[in-house]
C-alpha positions in Angstrom: 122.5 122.6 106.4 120.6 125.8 106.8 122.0 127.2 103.2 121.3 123.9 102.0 117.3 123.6 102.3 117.5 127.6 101.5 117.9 127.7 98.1 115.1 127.4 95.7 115.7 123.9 94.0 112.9 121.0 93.9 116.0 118.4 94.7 116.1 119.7 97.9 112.8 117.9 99.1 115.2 115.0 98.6 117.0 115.8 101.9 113.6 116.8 103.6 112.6 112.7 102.5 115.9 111.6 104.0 115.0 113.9 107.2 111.8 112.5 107.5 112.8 109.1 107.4 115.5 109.2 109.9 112.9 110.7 112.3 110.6 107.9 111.3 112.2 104.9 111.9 113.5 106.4 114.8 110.3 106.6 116.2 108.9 103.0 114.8 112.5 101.0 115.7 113.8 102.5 118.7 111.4 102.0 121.8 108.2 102.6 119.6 105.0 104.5 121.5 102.3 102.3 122.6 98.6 102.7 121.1 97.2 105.4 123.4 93.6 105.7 124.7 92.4 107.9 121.2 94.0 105.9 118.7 92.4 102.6 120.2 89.0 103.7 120.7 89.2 104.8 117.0 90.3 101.7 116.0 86.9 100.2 118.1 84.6 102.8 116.3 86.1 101.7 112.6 85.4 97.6 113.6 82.0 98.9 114.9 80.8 100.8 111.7 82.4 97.6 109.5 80.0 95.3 111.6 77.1 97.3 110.1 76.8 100.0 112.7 76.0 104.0 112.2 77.8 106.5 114.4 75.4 108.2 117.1 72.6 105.9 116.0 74.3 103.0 117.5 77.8 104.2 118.8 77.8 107.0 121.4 80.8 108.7 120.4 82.0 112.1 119.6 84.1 111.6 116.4 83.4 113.0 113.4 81.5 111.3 110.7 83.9 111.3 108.0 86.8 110.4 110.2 84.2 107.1 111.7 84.2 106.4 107.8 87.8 106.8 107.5 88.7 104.8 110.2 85.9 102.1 108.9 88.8 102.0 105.7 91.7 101.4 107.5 90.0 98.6 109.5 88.8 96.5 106.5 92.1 97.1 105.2 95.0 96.8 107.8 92.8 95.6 111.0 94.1 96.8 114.0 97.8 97.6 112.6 99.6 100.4 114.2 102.0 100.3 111.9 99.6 101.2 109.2 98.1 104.2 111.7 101.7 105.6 111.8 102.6 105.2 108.0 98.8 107.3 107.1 99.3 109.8 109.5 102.9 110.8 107.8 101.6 110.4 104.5 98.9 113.2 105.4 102.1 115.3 106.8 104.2 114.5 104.1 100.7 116.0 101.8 100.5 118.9 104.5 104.6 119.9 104.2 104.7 119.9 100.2 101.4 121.7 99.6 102.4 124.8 102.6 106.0 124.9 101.1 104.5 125.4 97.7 101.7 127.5 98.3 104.3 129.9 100.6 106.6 130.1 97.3 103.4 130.6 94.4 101.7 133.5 96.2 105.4 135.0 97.1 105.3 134.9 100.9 108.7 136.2 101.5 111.5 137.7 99.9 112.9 134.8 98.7 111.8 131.4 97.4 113.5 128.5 100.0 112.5 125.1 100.7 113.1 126.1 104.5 109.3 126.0 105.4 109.1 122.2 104.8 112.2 121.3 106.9 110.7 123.1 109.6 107.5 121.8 109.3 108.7 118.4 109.6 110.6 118.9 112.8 107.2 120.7 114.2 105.0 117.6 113.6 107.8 115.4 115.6 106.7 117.4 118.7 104.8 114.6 120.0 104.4 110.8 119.5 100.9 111.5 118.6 100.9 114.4 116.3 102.6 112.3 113.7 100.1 109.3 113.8 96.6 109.6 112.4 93.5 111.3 114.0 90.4 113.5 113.5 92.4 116.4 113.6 95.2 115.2 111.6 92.9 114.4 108.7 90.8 117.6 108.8 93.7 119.8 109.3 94.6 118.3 105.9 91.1 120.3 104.6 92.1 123.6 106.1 95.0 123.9 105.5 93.8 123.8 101.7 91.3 126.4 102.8 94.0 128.2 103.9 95.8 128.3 100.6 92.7 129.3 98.8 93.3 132.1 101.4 96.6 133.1 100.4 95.5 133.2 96.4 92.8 136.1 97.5 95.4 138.0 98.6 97.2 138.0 95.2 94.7 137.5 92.7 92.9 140.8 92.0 89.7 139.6 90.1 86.6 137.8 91.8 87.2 134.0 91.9 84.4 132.3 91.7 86.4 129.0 92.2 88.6 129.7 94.8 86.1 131.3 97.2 84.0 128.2 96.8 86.4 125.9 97.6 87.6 128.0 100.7 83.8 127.0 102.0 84.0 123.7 100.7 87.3 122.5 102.4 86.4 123.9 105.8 83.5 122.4 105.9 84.7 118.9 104.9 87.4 119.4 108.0 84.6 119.6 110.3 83.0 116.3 108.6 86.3 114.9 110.3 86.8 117.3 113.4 83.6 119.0 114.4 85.4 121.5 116.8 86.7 122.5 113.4 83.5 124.4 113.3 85.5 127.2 114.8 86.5 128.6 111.5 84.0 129.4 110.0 83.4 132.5 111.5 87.9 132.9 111.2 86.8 132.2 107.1 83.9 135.1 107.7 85.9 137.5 108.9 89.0 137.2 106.9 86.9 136.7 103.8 85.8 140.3 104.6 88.6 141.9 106.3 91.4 140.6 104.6 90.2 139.4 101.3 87.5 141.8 100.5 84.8 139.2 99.8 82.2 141.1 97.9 78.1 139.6 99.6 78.3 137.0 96.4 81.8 135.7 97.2 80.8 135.2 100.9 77.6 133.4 100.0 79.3 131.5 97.6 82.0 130.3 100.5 79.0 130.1 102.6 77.4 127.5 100.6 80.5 125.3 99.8 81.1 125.1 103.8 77.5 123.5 104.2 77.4 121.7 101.2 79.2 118.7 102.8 77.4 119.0 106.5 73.9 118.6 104.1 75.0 115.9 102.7 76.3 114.3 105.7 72.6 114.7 106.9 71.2 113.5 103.7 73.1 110.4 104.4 71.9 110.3 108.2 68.3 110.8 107.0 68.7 108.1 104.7 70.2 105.6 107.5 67.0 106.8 109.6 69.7 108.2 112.1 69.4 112.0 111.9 67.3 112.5 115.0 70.3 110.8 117.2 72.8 112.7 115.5 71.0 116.0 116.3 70.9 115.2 119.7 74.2 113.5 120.4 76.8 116.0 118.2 75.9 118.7 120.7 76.4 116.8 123.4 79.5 116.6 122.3 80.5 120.3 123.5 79.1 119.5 127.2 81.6 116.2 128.0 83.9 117.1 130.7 87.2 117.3 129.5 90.2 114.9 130.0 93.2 116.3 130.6 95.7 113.6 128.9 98.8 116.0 128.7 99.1 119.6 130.5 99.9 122.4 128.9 102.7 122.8 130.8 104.3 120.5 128.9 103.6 122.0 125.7 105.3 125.3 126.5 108.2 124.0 128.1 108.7 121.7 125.1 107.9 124.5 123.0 109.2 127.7 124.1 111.8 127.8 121.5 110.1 127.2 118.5 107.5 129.8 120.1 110.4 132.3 120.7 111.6 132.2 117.3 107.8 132.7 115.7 107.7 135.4 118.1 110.9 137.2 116.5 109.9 136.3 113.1 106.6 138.0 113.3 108.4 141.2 115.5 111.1 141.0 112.4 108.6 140.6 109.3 106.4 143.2 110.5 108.5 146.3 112.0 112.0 145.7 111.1 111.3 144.9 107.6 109.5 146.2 104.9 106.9 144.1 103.0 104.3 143.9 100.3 100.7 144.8 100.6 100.0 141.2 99.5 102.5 139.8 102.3 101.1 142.1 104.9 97.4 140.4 104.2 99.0 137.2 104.3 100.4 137.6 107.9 97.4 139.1 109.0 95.6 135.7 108.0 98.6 133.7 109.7 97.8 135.5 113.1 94.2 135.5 113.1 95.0 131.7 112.5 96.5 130.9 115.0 94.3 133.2 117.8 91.2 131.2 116.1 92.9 127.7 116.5 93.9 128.8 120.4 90.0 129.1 120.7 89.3 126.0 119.2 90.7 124.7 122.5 87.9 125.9 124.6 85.7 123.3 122.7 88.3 120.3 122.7 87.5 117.9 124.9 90.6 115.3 125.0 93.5 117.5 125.8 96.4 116.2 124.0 98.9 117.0 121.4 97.1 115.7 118.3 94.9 118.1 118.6 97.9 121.0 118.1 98.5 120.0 114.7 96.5 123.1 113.8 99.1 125.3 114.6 102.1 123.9 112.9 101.3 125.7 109.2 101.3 129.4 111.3 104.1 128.7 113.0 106.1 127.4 110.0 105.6 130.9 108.3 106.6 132.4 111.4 109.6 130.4 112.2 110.6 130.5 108.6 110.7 134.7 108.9 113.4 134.3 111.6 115.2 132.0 109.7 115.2 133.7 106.0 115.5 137.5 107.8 119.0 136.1 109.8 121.0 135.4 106.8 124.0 133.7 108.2 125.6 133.3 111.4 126.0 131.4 114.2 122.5 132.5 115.5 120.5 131.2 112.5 122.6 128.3 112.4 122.7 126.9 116.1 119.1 127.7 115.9 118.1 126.0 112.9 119.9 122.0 114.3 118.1 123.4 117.7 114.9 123.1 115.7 115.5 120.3 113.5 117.5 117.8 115.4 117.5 119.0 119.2 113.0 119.7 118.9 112.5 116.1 117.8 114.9 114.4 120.0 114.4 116.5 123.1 110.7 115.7 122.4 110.7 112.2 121.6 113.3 111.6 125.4 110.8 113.4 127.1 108.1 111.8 125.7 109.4 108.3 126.5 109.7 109.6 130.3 105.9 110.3 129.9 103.2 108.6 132.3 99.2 109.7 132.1 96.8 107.8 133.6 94.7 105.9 130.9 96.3 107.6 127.5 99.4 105.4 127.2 97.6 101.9 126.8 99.9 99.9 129.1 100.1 95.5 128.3 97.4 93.8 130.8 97.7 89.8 131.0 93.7 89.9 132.3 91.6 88.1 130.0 88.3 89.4 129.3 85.5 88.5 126.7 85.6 89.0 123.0 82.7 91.3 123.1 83.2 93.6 125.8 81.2 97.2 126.8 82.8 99.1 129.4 81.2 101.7 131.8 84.4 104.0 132.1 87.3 105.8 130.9 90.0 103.1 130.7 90.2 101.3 127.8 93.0 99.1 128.7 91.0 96.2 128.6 90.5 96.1 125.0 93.3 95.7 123.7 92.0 91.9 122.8 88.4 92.8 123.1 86.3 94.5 120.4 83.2 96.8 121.6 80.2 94.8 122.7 77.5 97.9 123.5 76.4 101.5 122.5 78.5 103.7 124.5 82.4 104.3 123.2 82.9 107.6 124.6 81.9 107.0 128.2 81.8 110.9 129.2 79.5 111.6 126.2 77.0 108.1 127.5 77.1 109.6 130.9 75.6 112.6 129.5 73.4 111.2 126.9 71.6 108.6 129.9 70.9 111.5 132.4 69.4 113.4 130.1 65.2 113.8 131.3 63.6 111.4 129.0 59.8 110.0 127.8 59.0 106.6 126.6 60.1 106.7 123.4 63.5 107.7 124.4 63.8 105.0 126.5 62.4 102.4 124.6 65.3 103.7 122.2 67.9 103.2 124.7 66.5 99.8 125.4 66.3 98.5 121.7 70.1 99.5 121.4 71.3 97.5 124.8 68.8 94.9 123.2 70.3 94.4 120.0 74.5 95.0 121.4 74.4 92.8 123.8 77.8 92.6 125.2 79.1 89.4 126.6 81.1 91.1 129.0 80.6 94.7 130.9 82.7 96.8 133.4 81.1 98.9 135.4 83.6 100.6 137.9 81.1 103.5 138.3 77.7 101.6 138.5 76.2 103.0 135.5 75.3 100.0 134.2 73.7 98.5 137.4 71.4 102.0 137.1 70.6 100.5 133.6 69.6 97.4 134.4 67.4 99.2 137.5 65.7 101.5 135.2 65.2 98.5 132.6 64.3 95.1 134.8 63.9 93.2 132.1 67.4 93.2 131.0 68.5 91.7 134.2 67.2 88.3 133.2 70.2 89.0 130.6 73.5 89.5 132.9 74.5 88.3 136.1 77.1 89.9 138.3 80.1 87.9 138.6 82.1 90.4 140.9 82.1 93.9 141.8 81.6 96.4 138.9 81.6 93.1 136.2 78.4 91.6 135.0 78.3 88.8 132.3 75.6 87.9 129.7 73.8 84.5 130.7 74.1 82.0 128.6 
């Protein structure tokens, strides 16, 4: 199998299909994942922003623009359809394996041109349940990793590029329109553009402007839709949310040590046992600069989970794929390579099953509660038959955005927006919403308390 996805033939991405579809209905047929706590509350932000309503102007939430507008898509077309979450996220890796495995073999990456970078690619997105289903990150990995590639063709091409070092800017800065902790690479595009790529002052004000290009015009449009003010003040709020912990890292690096070990011998192999081009040389500088910049981008992430590792994967292909194509034969390379491909996924998906985290996994609830619903805290459990009723989404990023010290105007704002969502239904385990209705009396004459921590809108 390992000789078979070696060889340089087109046909082989036939077998990579079959590969992926095996893992696929796998994961859809045989005791399918449940929507977690992420993937549901993007599915409320899409239903919001299709009734009409504009992200941090009227939905507290730290999502990034494009990917609200995304979502907004896959609502009017599929509704609340995990199937249809599953099938986009795999057509974005399906995009991300055939671009990294071509872009590895037109700038001559290694010594040989082999298909082996998208088989192992593939078996590094089935690490997790979630990595393989769409998000933020998922969809502006999709950007950098083209940025990346634009990358790699500086380190071949010898003449200045006017092109290529404007679409370097430009796709970075559209993958933090979807993720904004994405704006970590810009200073990783910075510094390789000098470093590495010998960006002369015009090629790195050219990248420059195509990274902000997009962010203007995303506040163009928020300028327009008279909500650039809130989105000013709520994206960097953003950064200051405490941070949920929904998996450990623990759990990634017992899952992953061996995928990690053999990076770690590929990179020990490419760079001292073996002898390489100046070309190649730049290109695994760029690979680990990559990946020290996306271990960074962890200190801004705020829900702590494996979508968010997707970053990784296109590093740790080319580094896994140096072991691989520098062990020639043997039983080494082969029990390693069905280790990677067959034994990753399926260790990964057993242990995953085994899983439990308190409020990611969205567990059934036979409570009823009302069709428009707002809730006060982290759990989202209870919409799974409810759509959002309020403002506040993210409820760590509301907590911080209602303490804040405030004059009249920026209550009266707070007041218009409970004014106009009026929610039939609210939970409040934590009492923030009794605080509200203290600070704002005349929204009492509105909801009643029913019970504890529930108040309902009078009819």
């Amino acid at each position: 199998m390992l000789s078979f996805f070696r060889v340089n033939d087109p046909f082989r991405l036939i077998g990579i299909g079959i590969y992926l579809l095996v893992l696929t209905l796998a994961y859809l047929l045989i005791n399918p994942f449940s929507f977690t706590t992420t993937q549901l509350s993007w599915i409320l932000l899409g239903e919001r922003v299709g009734e009409g309503f504009l992200l941090y102007r009227d939905i507290i939430d730290n999502t990034g623009p494009l990917s609200a507008a995304f979502f907004r898509v896959v609502d009017f077309l599929f509704g609340r359809s995990q199937l249809a979450y599953d099938l986009i996220g795999r057509a974005l890796i399906i995009f991300q394996i055939l671009y990294w495995n071509s872009i590895l073999i037109k700038f001559r990456a290694f010594e040989e041109n082999t298909y082996l970078p998208a088989i192992i690619m593939a078996a590094l997105f089935h690490f997790c349940f979630d990595m393989v289903t769409l998000s933020p990150a998922l969809l502006g990995s999709c950007f950098l990793i083209l940025a990346l590639g634009q990358l790699f063709s500086q380190t071949v091409l010898q003449k200045e590029t006017t092109e290529s070092t404007l679409l370097i800017g430009l796709y970075a800065g559209i993958a933090t329109g979807f993720q904004p902790n994405y704006l970590l690479f810009l200073p990783y595009l910075i510094f390789t553009g000098i470093a590495i790529s010998g960006f002369s002052f015009r090629q790195l004000m050219l990248s420059l402007i195509g990274y902000f290009l997009p962010i203007i015009l995303i506040g163009v449009f928020y300028f327009w839709r008279e909500g650039l003010k809130e989105a000013l003040e709520i994206w960097p709020l953003s950064f200051l949310t405490e941070k949920t912990n929904f998996q450990s890292i623990f759990d990634w690096l017992m899952l992953g040590a061996f995928p990690i070990i053999l990076a770690l011998i590929g990179y020990f192999i490419a760079s001292v046992l073996r002898g390489s081009t100046i070309n190649q040389q730049k290109q695994r500088q760029l690979i680990i600069l990559w990946l020290i910049f996306s271990a960074f981008e962890f200190l801004l992430i705020k829900r702590q989970a494996a979508y968010q590792l997707v970053i990784f994967i296109p590093a740790l292909t080319y580094l896994i794929t140096q072991f691989f194509i520098n062990f020639r034969r043997g039983l080494i390379s082969n029990l390693s390579f069905y280790l990677l491909t067959i034994g990753l996924p399926i260790a990964c998906w057993w242990y995953w099953q085994n899983f439990s985290s308190q409020n990611y996994l969205i567990q059934e609830t036979q409570e009823s509660y009302s069709p428009s619903l707002m809730i006060m805290g982290n759990d989202l459990t209870p919409f799974q038959k409810s759509s959002l009723g309020g403002p506040f989404l993210n409820y760590e990023l509301s907590k911080i955005y209602l303490e804040k010290e405030r004059g009249l105007p920026e209550k009266a704002r707070i007041y218009q927006l409970l004014q106009i969502q009026k929610a039939s239904q609210v939970l409040d385990p934590n009492g923030d919403f009794k605080a509200l209705l203290e600070q704002f009396p005349s929204l009492q004459k509105d909801y009643q308390a029913t019970k504890p921590g529930v108040f309902e809108l009078k009819k």
